[in-house]
KELUMMAR-92736 format. One line per 3 residues: number of its first residue (from 0); their letters; for each residue x negated, y, z negated of C-alpha. Coordinates in Angstrom, 1 decimal. Each point is the difference from the previous one (the first is absolute). Layout:
NUM> A> X/Y/Z; ... .
//
This chain:
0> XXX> -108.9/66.7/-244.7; -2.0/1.1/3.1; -2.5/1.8/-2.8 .
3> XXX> -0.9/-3.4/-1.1; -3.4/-1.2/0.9; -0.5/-2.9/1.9 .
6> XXX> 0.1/-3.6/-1.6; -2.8/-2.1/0.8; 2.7/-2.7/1.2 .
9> XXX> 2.8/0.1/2.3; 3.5/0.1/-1.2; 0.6/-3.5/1.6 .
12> XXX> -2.1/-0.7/-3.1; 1.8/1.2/-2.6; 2.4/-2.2/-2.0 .
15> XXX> 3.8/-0.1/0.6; 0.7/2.1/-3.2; -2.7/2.8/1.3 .
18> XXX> 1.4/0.0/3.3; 3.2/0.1/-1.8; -1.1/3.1/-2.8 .
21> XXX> -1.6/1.8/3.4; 3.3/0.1/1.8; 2.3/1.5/-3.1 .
24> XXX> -3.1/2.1/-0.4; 0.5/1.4/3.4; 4.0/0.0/-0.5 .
27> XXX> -0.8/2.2/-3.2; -1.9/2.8/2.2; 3.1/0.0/2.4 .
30> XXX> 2.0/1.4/-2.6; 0.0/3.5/0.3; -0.7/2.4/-2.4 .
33> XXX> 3.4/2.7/-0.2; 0.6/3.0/1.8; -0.2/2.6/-3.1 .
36> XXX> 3.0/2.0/-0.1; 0.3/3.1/1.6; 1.4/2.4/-2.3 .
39> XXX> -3.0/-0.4/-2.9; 2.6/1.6/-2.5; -0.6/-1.8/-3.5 .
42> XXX> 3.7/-1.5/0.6; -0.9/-1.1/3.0; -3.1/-1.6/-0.7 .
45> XXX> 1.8/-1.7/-3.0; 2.4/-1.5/1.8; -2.1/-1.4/3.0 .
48> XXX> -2.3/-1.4/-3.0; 2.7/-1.4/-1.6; 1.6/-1.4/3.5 .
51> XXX> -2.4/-0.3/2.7; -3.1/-0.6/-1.7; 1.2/-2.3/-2.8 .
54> XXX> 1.0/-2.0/3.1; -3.1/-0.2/1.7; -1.8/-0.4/-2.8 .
57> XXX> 2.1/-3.3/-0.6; -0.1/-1.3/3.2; -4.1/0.7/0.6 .
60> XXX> -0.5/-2.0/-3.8; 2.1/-2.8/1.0; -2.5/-0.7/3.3 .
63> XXX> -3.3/0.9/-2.0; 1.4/-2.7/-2.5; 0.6/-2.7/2.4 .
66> XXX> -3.5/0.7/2.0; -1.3/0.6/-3.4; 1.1/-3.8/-1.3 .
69> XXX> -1.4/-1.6/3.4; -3.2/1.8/0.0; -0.5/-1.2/-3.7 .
72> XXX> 0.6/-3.5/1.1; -2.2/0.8/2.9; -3.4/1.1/-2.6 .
75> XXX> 0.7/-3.2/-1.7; -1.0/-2.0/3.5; -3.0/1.7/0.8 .
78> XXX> -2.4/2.6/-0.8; -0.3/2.0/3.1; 3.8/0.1/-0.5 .
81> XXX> 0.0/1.1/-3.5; -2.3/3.3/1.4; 2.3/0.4/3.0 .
84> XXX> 3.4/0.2/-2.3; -1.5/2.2/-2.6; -0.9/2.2/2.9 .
87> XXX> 3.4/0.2/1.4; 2.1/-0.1/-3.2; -1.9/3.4/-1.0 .
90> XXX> 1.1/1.3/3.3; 3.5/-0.9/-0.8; -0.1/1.6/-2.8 .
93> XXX> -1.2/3.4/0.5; 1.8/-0.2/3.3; 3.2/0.3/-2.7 .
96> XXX> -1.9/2.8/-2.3; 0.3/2.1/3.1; 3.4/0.7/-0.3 .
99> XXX> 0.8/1.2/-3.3; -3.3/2.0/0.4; 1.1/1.9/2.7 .
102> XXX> 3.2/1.5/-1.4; 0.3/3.3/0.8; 0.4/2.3/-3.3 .
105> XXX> 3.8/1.8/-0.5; -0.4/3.5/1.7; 1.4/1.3/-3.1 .
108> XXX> -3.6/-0.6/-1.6; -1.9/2.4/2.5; -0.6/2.1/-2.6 .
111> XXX> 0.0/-2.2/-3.1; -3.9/-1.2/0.8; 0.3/-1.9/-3.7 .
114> XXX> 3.4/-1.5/1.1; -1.2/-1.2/3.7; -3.4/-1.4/-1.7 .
117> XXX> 2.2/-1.9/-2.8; 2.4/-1.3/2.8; -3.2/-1.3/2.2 .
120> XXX> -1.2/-1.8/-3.2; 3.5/-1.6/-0.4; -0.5/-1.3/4.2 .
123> XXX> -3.5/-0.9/-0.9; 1.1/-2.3/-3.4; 2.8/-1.4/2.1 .
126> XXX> -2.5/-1.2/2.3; -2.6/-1.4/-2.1; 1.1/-3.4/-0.3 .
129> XXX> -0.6/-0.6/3.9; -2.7/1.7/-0.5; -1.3/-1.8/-2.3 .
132> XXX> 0.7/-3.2/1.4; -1.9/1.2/2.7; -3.1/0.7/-1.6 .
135> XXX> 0.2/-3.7/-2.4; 0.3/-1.6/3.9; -3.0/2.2/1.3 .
138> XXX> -2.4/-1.1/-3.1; 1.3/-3.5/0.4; -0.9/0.1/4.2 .
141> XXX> -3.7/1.8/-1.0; -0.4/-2.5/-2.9; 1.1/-3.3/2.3 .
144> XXX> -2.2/1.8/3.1; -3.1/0.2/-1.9; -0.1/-3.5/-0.9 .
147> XXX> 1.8/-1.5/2.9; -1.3/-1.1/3.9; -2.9/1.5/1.2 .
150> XXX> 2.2/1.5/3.3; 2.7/1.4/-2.7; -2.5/1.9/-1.8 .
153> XXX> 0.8/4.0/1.9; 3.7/-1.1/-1.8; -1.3/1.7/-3.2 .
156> XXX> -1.1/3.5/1.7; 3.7/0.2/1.6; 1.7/-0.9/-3.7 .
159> XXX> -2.2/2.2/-1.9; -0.3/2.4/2.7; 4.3/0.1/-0.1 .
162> XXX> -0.1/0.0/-4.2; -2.1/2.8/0.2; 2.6/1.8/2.2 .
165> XXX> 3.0/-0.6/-2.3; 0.5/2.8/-2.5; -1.1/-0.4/-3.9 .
168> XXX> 2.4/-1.6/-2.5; 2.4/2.2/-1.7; 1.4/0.8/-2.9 .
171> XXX> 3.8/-0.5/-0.7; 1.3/4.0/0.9; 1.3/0.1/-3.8 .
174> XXX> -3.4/-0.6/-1.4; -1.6/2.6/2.4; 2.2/2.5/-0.5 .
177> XXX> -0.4/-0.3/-3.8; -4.1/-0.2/-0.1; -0.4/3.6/1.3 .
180> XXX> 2.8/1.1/-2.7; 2.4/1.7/2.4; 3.2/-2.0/1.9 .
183> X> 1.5/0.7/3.2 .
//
């Protein structure tokens, strides 16, 4: 949250549910991302996917949800709010994207370039719904900035400076595999 630019109020100033969405906001950037496992054999990597990061993943989308719910509350009270919480629900967001992202691809794929490119594709589809959420809360914050406070304004440079960062929408794996006619 310490990318986020400064308000034009002080946070005495915001309501009891943006003070309140600001805090779980903060809780949900305490949670740390997974060690990745060690051994980056495709067994391994399966089973810390299906273990370790099935876990985190859980526990990270149960505090976005709950800062999520108070920051929406939070946009309804005001509109330098409703900029601020788009702001930091596309943070949350792609904050999560990270993770399944940065899987490391099974060793045994080294020299299966088609296989390793198909497996990122899988990572990258299995992230797109944060992702995506991101990008709907970055458009929202530039959208709300544009026509907000005069002292909110430089709110829509950091959101559409941060969409512009996140990686284009993509295709479900099946669908890319089968438009170039060859499957992993």
């Amino acid at each position: 949250m310490i990318v986020l630019p400064d308000p034009d109020i002080t946070p005495n100033e915001f309501t009891a549910k943006m003070r309140s969405g600001w805090e779980l906001a903060e809780e949900c950037f305490d949670v740390p991302a997974p060690e990745p496992p060690t051994q980056q054999a495709a067994e391994n990597i399966q089973d810390w996917a299906e273990n370790v990061l099935e876990r985190w993943v859980a526990r990270k989308s149960r505090v976005v949800t709950a800062a999520r719910r108070e920051l929406d509350a939070a946009a309804e009270e005001a509109h330098r709010q409703r900029i601020m919480a788009g702001a930091i629900v596309g943070l949350m967001y792609e904050d999560v994207a990270k993770v399944p992202r940065a899987v490391p691809v099974p060793t045994e794929f080294a020299d299966e370039p088609e296989i390793a490119d198909a497996y990122r594709d899988i990572l990258e589809f299995e992230a797109s719904p944060f992702l995506e959420h991101a990008r709907r809360a970055y458009r929202a914050c530039a959208a709300n900035a544009d026509g907000g406070p005069e002292g909110m304004r430089h709110w829509r440079s950091f959101c559409s400076g941060r969409l512009a960062r996140l990686p284009p929408p993509r295709e479900e794996p099946s669908a890319v595999a089968g438009s170039g006619g060859q499957t992993p």
